[in-house]
N, C-alpha and C positions, 0 to 999 in steps of 0.2 A: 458362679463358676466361671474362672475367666480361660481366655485362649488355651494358655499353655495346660491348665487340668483337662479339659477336652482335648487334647492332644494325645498327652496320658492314657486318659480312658480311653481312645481308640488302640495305642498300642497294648497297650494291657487284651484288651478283647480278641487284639491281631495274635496274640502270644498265645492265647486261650482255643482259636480258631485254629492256627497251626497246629499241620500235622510235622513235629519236627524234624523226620528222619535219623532219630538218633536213639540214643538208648533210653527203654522204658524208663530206666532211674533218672536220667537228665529232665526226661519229656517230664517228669513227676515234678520236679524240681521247679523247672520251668513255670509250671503251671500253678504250683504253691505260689508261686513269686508274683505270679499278674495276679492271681485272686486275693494275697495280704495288699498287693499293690490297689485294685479295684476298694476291697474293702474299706482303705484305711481312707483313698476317695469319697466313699458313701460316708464316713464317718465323720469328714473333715467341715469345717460349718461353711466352709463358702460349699461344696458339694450339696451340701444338706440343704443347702435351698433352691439345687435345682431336683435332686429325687424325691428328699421332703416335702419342701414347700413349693414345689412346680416352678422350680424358675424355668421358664421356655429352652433357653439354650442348650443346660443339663438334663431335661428330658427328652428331648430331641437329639442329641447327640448319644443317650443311652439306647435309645431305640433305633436310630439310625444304622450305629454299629451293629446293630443285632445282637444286643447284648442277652435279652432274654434264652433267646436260642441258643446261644453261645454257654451260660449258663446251665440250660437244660444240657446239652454235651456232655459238663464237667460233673453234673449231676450223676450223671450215668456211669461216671467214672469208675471202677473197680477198689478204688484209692479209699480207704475211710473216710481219712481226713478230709480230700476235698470234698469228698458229700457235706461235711459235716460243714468246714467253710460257706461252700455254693449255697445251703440249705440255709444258714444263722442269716447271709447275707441278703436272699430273696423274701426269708420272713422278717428284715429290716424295714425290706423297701413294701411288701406289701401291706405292713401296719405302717408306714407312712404314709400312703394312697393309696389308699384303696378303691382306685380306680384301675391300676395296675394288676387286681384281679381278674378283668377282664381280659387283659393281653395274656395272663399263666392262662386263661383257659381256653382263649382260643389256640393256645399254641399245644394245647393238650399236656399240661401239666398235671393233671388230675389223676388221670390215666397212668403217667409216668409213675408217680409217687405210690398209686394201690402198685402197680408191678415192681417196686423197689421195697414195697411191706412183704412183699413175697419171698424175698430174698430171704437169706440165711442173718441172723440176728445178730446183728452188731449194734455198737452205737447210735450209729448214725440213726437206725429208725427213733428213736427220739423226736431228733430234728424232723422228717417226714412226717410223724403225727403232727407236732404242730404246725407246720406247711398247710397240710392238708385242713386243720382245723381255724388255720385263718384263712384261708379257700370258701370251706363252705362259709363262713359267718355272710350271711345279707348277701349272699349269691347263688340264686336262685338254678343255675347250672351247675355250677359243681355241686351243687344238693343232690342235684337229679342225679350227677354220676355217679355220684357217690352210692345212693339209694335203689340203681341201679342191679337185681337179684345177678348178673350176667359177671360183677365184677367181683361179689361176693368179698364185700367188707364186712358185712358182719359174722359173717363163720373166721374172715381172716383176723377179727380184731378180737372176736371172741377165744378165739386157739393164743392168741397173743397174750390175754390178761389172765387167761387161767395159768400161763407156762412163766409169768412173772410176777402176779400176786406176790406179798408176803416175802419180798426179797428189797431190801430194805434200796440195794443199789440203784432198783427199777420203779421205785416210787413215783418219779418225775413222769417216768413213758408211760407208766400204769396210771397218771392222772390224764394222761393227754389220749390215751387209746379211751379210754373209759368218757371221757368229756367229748370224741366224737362218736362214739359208739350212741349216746343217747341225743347229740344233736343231729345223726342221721338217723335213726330208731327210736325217737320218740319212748313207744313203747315200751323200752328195755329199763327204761326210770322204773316203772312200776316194779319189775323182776330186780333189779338191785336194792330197793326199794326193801324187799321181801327177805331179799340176801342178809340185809342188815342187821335185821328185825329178829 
């Protein structure tokens, strides 16, 4: 990643960061703009080998900016689409290092994403199941929150898969609700298990 992409990436996060004082439709616009801008960074192969392949300077200057945080923001966003951007793009980077699990969780990304399964069902939850299910893989804390009775994912994932079974457009969410359902619930293999049968 050389000077002027680092550069980029800072204004891109500065865009993200700002509150722009202007209208909801611009401030939307605005922000579509630094996240295809961010993205197509993360995508681009001198980028890709500072997010992917740990080159020092591009992980350090993603973390720097507070891009994770900044991210989580845009997350929360009301907006489908950039859920749906923010989400494609964090489960980029955390199947390219998956060391970067550890920064989503301590920033309390776990937490965020069961309170976004809550929501009202759009698309976007797709993208959040498997957030969530490259979260827990070999991470021994988001297991626990996840398994946690208090946050109540398995009555949420269970209401989830019975209200889109059998709907051919929700095949995708109904393998990703279903594949963490039993990698936090062990148990529940055996009960689909039976379902089948």
């Amino acid at each position: 990643m050389n000077t002027t992409e680092v550069t980029e990436l800072q204004k891109y996060i500065h865009i993200l960061k700002d509150k722009q004082g202007c209208s909801d439709d611009y401030d939307e616009k605005m922000k579509d703009y630094a996240l295809k801008n961010i993205n197509n960074l993360c995508e681009s192969p001198e980028y890709a080998k500072g997010i992917v392949k740990s080159y020092p300077a591009a992980q350090d200057a993603f973390l720097e900016y507070d891009g994770f945080s900044v991210l989580m923001r845009t997350l929360q966003s009301e907006v489908e689409k950039l859920q749906i951007k923010t989400a494609r793009m964090l489960n980029k980077i955390i199947l390219s290092r998956k060391e970067f699990q550890d920064n989503l969780y301590k920033l309390g990304y776990v937490h965020q994403l069961l309170e976004l399964l809550q929501t009202t069902h759009n698309a976007s939850h797709k993208h959040f199941l498997v957030m969530l299910n490259n979260l827990v893989t070999d991470h021994d804390g988001c297991l626990e929150i996840c398994r946690n009775p208090s946050v109540a994912l398995e009555g949420t994932l269970n209401l989830k898969i019975d209200s889109i079974e059998g709907i051919p457009h929700f095949s995708e969410e109904l393998k990703y609700a279903k594949k963490l359902l039993i990698t936090c619930f062990p148990h529940r293999l055996h009960d689909m298990d039976k379902t089948c049968t």
